[in-house]
C-alpha distance (Angstrom), angle and dihedral (degrees) to the residues before:
residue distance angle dihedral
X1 . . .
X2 3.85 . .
X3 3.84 120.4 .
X4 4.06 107.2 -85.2
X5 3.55 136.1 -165.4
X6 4.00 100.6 -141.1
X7 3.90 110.4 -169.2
X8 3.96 116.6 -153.8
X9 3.71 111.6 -167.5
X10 3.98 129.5 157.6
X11 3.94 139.6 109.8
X12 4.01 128.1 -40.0
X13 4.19 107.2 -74.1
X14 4.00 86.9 10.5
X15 4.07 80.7 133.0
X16 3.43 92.7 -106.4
X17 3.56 106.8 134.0
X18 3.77 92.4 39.8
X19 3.60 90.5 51.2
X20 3.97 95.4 47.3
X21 3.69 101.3 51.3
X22 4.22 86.0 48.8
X23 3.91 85.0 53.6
X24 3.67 96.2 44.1
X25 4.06 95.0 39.9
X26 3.89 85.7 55.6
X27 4.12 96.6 37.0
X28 3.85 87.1 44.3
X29 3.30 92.6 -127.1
X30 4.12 139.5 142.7
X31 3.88 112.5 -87.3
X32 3.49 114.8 -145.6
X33 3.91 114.6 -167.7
X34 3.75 100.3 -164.8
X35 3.62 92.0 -179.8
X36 3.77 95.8 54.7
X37 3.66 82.9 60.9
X38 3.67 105.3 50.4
X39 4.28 84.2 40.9
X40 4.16 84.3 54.8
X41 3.86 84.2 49.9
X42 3.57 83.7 58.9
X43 3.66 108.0 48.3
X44 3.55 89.8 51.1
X45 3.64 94.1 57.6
X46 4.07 86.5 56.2
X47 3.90 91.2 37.7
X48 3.98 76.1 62.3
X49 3.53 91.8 42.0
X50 3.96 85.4 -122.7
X51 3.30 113.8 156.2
X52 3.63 107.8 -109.2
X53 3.92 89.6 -137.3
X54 3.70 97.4 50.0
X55 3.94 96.3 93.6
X56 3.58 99.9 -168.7
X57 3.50 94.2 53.3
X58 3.24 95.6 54.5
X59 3.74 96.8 45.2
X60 4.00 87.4 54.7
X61 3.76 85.8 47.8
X62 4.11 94.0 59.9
X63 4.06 96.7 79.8
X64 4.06 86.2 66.4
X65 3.89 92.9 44.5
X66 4.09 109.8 95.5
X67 4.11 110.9 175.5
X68 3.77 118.8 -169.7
X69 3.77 133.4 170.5
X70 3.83 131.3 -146.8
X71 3.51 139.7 -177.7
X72 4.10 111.0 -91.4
X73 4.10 134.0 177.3
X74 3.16 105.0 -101.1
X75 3.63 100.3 3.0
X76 3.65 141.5 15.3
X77 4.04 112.2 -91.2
X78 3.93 125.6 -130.6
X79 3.79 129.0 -148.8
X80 3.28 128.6 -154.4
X81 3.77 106.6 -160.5
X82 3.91 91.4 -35.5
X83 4.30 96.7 -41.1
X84 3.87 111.6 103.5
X85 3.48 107.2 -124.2
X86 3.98 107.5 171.7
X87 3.82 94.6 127.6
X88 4.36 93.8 38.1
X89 3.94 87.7 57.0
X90 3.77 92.5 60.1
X91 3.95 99.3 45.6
X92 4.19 112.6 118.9
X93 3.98 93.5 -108.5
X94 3.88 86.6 57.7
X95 3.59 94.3 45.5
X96 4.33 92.2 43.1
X97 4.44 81.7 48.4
X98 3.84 100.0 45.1
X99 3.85 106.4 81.8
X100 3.17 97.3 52.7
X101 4.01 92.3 39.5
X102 4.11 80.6 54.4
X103 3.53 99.8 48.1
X104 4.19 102.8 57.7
X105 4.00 105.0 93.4
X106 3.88 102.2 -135.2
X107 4.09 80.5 59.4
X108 4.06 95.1 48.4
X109 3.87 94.3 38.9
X110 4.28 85.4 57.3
X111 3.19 97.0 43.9
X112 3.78 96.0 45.0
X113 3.73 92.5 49.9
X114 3.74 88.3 55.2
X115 4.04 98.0 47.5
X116 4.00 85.3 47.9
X117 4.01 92.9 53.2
X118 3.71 94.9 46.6
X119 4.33 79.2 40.3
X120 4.18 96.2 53.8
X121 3.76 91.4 55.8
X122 4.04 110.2 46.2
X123 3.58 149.0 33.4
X124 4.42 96.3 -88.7
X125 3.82 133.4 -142.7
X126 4.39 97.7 -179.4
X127 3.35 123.7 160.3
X128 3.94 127.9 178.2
X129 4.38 130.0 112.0
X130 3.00 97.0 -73.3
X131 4.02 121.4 31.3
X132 4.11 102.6 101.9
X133 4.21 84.5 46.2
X134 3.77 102.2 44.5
X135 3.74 120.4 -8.3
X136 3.83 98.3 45.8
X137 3.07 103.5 21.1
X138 4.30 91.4 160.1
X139 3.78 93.0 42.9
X140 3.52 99.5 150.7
X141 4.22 88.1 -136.6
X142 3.18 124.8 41.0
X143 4.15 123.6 -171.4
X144 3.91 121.6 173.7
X145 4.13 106.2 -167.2
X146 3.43 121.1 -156.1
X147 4.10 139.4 -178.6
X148 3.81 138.9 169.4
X149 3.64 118.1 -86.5
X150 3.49 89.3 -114.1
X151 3.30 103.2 55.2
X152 3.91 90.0 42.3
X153 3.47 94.2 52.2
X154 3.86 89.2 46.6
X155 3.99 82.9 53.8
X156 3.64 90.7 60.3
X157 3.47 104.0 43.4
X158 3.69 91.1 46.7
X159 4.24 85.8 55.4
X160 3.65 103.4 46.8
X161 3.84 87.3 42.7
X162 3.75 91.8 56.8
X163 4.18 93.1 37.7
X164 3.78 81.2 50.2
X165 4.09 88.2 -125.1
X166 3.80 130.3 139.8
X167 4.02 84.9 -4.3
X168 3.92 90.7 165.9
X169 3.42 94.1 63.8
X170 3.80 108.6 104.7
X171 4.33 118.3 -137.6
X172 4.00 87.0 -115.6
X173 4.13 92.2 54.5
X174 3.93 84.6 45.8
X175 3.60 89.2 51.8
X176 3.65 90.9 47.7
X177 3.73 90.7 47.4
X178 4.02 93.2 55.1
X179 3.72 96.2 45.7
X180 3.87 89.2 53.2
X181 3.72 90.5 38.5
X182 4.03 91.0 56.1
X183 3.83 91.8 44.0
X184 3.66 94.7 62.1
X185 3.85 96.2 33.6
X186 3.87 80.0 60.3
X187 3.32 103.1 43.0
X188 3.91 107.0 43.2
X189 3.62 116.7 117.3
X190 3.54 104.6 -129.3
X191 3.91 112.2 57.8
X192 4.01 101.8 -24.3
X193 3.77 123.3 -175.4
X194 3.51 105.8 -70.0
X195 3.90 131.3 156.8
X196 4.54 106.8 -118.9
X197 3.87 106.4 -122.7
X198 3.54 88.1 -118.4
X199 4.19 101.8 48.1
X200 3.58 114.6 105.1
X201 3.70 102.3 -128.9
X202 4.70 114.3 -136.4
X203 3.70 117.2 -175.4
X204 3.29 108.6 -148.3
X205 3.74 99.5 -161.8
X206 4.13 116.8 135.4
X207 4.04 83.3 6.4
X208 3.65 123.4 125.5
X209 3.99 109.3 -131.4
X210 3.80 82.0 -114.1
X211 3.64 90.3 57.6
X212 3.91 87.8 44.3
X213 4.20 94.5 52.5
X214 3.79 93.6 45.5
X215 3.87 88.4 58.0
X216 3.47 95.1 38.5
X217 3.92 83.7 55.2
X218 3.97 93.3 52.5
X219 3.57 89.2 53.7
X220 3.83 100.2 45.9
X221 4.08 82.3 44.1
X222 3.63 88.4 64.7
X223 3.83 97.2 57.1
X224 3.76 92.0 40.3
């Protein structure tokens, strides 16, 4: 099969980035976690102690930012200018932080330059919001996964119980947090979470991630 870039794009705990590194790991090809990126964005603006809604601080703050990716057991690591933060990117005050991190346009326009550098030169797995609409926009496959708010919410919970993260958050505030999260990654101006005309759209709701990759498979069959 030819070299593909496969674009992953839906709503927070949608299963996308679990789903994405499977497909890459057994396409053996690059997995790009957009969403690590724009969370790394984040903690750095705290690390600061930058308010995450002050814009133009944050914008002034991106020439000190430096995000790299390498391969982990059992997941891929993240550094944030040299420190391994993995775990740090997925704490609660990240994820309350991140949409409006994601949504100023000197943030999106780095970050989208470096997901289409590490794009032009390999066969792609990236998932994100945004990535069939904007940053790969002639990704030859194009998925959009989707899920109930219940049962993404019930995702999350389950994984920060088990990771032993954010454990005093209750399922209702997670809940909460997802439906706000998805209003404002629909609603920003500047690339909002928006299904591509041409992405063929899986809910993933009552499906096992297994069940999730196989169909994800048949679809990126067809294009191959």
């Amino acid at each position: 099969m030819k070299s593909m870039q496969i674009a992953i794009d839906g709503p927070a705990s949608a299963g996308k980035s679990t789903v994405a590194k499977i497909l890459a790991n057994d396409l053996d090809y690059v997995y790009v976690d957009t969403g690590a990126m724009y969370r790394a964005v984040t903690l750095a603006a705290l690390k600061a102690e930058i308010d995450p809604n002050d814009e133009q601080a944050v914008d002034a703050l991106l020439p000190q930012v430096e995000i790299d990716f390498k391969p982990g057991t059992p997941v891929q690591l993240v550094f944030l200018n040299g420190q391994e933060v993995t775990e740090a990117i997925r704490s609660d005050e990240v994820a309350r932080n991140v949409s409006a991190v994601a949504s100023y346009a000197a943030v999106r326009t780095a970050m989208t330059d470096l997901q289409r550098k590490i794009a032009d030169n390999n066969g792609v797995v990236m998932d994100g919001r945004d990535i069939g609409t904007t940053v790969l926009p002639q990704a030859e496959v194009k998925i959009f996964l989707i899920a109930s708010v219940k049962e993404r919410a019930e995702r999350r919970y389950k994984e920060n119980q088990a990771k032993g993260i954010d454990t005093t958050t209750t399922l209702a505030e997670l809940t909460e947090a997802i439906e706000h999260r998805d209003y404002l990654d629909s609603h920003r101006e500047i690339s909002p979470l928006k299904k591509a005309d041409d992405a063929v759209e899986l809910d993933t709701t009552g499906l096992s991630i297994d069940e999730v990759v196989e169909r994800a498979k048949s679809i990126i069959a067809e294009r191959a």
